[in-house]
VEXTI-765239 format. One line per 4 residues: number of its first residue (from 1); for each residue x, y, z of C-alpha. Coordinates in nm, 2 decimals. Layout:
<rs>
NUM	X/Y/Z | ... $
</rs>
This chain:
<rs>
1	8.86/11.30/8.85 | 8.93/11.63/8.69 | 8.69/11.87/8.52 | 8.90/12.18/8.35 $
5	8.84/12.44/8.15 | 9.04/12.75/8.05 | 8.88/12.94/8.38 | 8.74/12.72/8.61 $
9	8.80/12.33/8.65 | 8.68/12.12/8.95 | 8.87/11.81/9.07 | 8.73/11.48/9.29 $
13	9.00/11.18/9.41 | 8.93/10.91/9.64 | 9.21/10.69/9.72 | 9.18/10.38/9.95 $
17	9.48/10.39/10.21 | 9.70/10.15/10.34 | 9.55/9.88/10.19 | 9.76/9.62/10.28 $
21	9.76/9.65/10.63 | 9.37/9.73/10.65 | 9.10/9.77/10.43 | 8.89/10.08/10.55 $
25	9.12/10.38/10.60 | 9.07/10.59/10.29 | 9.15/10.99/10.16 | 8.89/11.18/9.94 $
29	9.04/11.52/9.81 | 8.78/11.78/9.62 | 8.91/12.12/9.48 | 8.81/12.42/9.25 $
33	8.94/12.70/9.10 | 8.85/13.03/8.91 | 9.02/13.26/8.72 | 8.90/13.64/8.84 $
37	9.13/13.79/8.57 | 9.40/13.76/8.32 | 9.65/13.72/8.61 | 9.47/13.60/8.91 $
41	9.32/13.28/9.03 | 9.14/13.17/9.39 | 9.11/12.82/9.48 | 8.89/12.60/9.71 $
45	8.97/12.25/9.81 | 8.84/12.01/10.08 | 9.06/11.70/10.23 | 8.91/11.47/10.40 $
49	9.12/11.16/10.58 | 8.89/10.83/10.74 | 9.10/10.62/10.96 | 8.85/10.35/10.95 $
53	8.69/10.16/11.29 | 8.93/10.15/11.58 | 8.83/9.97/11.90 | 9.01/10.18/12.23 $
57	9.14/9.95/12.49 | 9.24/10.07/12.87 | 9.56/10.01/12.98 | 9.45/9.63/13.10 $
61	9.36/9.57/12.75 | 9.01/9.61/12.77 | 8.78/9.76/12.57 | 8.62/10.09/12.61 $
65	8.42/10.17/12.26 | 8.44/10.21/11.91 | 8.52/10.52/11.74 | 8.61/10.61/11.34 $
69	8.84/10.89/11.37 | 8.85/11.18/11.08 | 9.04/11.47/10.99 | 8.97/11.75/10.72 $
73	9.15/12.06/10.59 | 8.93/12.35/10.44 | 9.19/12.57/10.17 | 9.14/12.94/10.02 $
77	9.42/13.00/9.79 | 9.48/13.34/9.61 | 9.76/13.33/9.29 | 9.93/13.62/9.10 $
81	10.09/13.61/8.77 | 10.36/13.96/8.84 | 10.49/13.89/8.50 | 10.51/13.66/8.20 $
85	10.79/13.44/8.38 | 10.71/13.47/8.74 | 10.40/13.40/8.97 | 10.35/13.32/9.34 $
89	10.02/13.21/9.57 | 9.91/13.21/9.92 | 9.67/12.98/10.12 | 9.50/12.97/10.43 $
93	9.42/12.63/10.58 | 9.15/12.53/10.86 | 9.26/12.16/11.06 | 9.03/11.98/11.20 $
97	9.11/11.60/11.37 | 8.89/11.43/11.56 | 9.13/11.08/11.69 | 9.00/11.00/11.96 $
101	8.61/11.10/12.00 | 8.66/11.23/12.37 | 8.76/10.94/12.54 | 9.02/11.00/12.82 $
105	9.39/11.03/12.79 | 9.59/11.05/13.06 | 9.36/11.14/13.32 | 9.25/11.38/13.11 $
109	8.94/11.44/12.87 | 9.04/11.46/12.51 | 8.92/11.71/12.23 | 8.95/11.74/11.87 $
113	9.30/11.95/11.76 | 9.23/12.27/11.58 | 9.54/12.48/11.41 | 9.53/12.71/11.14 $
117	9.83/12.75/10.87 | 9.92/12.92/10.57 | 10.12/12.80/10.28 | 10.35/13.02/10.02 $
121	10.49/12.95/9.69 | 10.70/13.09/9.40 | 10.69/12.97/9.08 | 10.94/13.07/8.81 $
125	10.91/12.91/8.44 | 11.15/13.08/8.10 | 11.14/12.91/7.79 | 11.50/12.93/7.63 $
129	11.63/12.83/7.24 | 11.93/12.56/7.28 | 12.05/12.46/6.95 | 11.75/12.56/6.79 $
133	11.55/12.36/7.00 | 11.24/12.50/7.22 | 11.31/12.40/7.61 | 11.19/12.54/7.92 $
137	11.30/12.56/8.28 | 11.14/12.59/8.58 | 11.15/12.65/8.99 | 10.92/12.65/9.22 $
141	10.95/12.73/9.64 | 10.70/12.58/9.85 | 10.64/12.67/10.22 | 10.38/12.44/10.38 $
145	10.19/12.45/10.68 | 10.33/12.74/10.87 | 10.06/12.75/11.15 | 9.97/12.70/11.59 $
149	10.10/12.37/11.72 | 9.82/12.13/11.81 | 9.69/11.96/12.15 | 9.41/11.68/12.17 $
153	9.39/11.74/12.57 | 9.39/12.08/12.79 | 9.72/11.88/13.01 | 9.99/11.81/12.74 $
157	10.24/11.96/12.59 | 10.14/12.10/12.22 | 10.27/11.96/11.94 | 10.42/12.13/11.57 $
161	10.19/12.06/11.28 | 10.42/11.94/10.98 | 10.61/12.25/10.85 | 10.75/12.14/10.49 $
165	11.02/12.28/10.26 | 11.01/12.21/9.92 | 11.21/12.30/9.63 | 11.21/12.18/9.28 $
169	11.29/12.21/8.94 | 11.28/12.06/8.64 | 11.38/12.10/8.25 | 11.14/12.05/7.95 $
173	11.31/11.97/7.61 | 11.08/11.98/7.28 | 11.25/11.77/7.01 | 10.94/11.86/6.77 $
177	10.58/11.92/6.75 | 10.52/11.54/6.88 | 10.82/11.46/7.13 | 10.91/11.58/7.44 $
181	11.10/11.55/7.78 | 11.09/11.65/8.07 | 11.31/11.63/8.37 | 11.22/11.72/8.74 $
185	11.41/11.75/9.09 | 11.24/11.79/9.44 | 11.43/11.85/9.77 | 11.18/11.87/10.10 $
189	11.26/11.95/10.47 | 11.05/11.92/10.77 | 11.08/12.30/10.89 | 11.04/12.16/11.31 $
193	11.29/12.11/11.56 | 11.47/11.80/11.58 | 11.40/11.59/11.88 | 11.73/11.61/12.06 $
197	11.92/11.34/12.33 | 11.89/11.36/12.65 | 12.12/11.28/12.94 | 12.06/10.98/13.12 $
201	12.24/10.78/13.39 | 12.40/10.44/13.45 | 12.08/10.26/13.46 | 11.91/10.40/13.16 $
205	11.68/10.68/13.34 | 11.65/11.07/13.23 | 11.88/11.29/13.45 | 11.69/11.60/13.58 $
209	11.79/11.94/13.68 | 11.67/12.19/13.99 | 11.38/12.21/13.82 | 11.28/11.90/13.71 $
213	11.33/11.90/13.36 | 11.54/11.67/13.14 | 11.88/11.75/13.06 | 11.97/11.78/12.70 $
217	12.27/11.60/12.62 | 12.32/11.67/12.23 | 12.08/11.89/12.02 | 11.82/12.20/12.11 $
221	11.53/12.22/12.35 | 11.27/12.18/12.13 | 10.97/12.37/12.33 | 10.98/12.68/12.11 $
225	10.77/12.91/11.93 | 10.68/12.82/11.54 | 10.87/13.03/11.40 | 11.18/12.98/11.55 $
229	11.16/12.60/11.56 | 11.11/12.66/11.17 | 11.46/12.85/11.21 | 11.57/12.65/11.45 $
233	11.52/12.36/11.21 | 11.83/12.38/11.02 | 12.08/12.39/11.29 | 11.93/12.17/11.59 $
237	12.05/11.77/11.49 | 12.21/11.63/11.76 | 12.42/11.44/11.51 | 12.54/11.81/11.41 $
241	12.55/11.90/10.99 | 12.54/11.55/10.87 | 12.24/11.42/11.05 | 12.08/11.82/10.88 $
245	12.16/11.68/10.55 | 12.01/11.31/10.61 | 11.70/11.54/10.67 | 11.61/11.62/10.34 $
249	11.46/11.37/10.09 | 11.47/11.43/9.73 | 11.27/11.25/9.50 | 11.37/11.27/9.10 $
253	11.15/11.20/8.78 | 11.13/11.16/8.41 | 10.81/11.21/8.17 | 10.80/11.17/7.80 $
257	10.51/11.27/7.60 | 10.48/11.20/7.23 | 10.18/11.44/7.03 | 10.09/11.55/7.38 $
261	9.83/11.23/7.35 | 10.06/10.96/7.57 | 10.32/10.97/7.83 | 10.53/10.72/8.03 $
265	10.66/10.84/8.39 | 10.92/10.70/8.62 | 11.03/10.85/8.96 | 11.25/10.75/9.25 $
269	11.18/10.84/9.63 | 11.47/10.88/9.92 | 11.46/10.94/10.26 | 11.78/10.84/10.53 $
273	11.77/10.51/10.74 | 11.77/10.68/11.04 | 11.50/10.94/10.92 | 11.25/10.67/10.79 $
277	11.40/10.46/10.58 | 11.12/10.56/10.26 | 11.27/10.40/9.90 | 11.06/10.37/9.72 $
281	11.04/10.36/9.26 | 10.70/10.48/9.09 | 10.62/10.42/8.72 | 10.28/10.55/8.56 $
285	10.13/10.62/8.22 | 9.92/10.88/8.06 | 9.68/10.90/7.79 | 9.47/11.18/7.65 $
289	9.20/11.16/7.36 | 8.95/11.42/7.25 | 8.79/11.57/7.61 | 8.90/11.27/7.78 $
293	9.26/11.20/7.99 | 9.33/10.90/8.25 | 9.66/10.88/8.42 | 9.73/10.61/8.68 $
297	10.06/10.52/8.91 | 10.22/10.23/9.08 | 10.47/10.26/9.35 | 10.76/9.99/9.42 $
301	10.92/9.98/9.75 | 11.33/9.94/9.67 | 11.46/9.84/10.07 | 11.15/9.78/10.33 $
305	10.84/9.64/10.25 | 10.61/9.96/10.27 | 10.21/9.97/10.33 | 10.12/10.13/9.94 $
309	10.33/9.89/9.78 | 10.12/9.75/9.48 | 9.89/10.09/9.53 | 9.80/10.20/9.14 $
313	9.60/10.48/9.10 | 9.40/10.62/8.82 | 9.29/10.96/8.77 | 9.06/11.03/8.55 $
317	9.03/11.43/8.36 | 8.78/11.61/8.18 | 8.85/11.94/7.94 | 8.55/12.18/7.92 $
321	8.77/12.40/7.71 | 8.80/12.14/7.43 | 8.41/12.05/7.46 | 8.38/12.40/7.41 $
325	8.61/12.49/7.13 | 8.44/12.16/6.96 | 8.11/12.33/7.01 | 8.23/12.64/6.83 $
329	8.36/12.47/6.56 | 8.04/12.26/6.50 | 7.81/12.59/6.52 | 8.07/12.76/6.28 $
333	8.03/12.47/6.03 | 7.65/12.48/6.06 | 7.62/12.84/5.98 | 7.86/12.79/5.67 $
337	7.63/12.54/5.54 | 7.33/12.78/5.57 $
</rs>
């Protein structure tokens, strides 16, 4: 649900998760923003993810509680207009997930991980004449999660929260004053080191050197800092430049609008075999009228069966602008008929 107006708007999602593997994991999502001035905006949002009732078993099998573990991510965002054609923002994120409630792990008393990130973007938009028509292109740069690698016990090894690269663009084409469409492109990368292959002997078991660490066989150690696994990233496949490029997923889409009332969407998902093997086609709809807009999606796996297939969503908006400029006009009329 989305509440907007020209400078503030407020926005409240709650999707059920998973559904058809279990039926009490779910993701609720609020947000705000407020323009400050003609060029800037700051933003709020909380994220809060349920992985419904899980019952913890020791390593015989038997069970040793109950516990519903949680995470949530707490955003301040700051945007900049620099010019008519170019803007960019930064955020700061809080992490906070609770999976295992303190139970032990092994040997060892767990806690809830705690990291703090940022994220930046660029966003470039033109509008150009072709042929006398009115279109528009656009690019955007996202940088996500760059932030301290996260532990739920005091003996293991820290881990790399999900650094994400994402670039996209798309192209708007205005036939008229009641048709248009739009085309859009996004590339993402996970920005962490690659887990590499180790050496192993005749029978299957890791080889170790003097100092009792495992031998890498093809790849890079991956126990570095953040910023140079985010480097480190682009060159550290053990399958060298091909498995790099099997690391990126694009997704493409297509949305037409006709009188800026109703629009029809399609997109397609892709991710390698060996990277997860995500296909997946979405199709959705949107319709607004007056103050009111609803937009809803369906996703259809293409290969592997996948746990949101036959997931639709609706989301529901709300324009304060338009209740106000309707206002206005009302008032207006009432003091010409006096």
């Amino acid at each position: 649900m989305h509440f907007i107006d020209k400078d503030f708007g407020i926005s409240v999602s709650y999707a059920p998760w998973l559904r058809k593997l279990v039926n009490d994991i779910n993701l609720a999502y609020l947000g705000a923003y407020k323009r400050i001035t003609k060029r800037q905006v700051v933003a709020m949002s909380l994220r809060y993810f349920s992985l419904g009732n899980i019952t913890f078993t020791d390593i015989n099998g038997s069970s040793i509680g109950n516990y519903k573990p949680n995470e949530f991510a707490v955003d301040v965002s700051y945007s900049y207009k620099f010019t008519n054609t170019l803007s960019g923002a930064i955020a700061l994120r809080y992490i906070y997930s609770n999976l295992t409630g303190g139970i032990s792990v092994a040997g060892a008393a767990s806690n809830p991980g705690q990291a703090a990130a940022a994220d930046v973007n660029i966003y470039y938009e033109k509008p150009i004449k072709v042929s006398k028509m009115n279109t528009t292109v656009a690019f955007g740069l996202n940088i996500s999660n760059i932030g301290n690698k996260i532990s739920y016990t005091e003996n293991l090894d820290k881990d790399f929260i999900p650094t994400n690269l994402r670039i996209g663009a798309s192209y708007l084409m205005n036939f008229d004053k009641h048709n248009s469409l739009a085309f859009m492109l996004d590339l993402n990368k996970l920005l962490v080191p690659t887990p590499p292959v180790y050496l192993t002997d005749t029978t299957g078991k890791f080889v170790l050197d003097a100092n009792n660490n495992k031998i890498i066989a093809h790849g890079k150690d991956p126990n570095v800092p953040v910023v140079r696994g985010m480097f480190q990233s682009f060159y550290d496949a053990p399958g060298g430049y091909r498995e790099e490029l099997k690391e990126i997923n694009y997704s493409f889409g297509i949305e037409y609008w006709y009188d800026k009332q109703f629009s029809i969407r399609a997109g397609y998902f892709n991710e390698s075999k060996t990277k997860g093997n995500r296909k997946y086609v979405t199709v959705g709809a949107g319709l607004r009228y007056s103050v009111f807009g609803l937009d809803f999606a369906y996703l259809i796996p293409v290969t592997q069966r996948n746990p949101l297939e036959n997931t639709l969503r609706f989301s529901l908006l709300f324009n304060f602008d338009k209740i106000k400029g309707k206002k206005d006009k009302d008032d207006n009329t009432i003091k010409k008929n006096e």
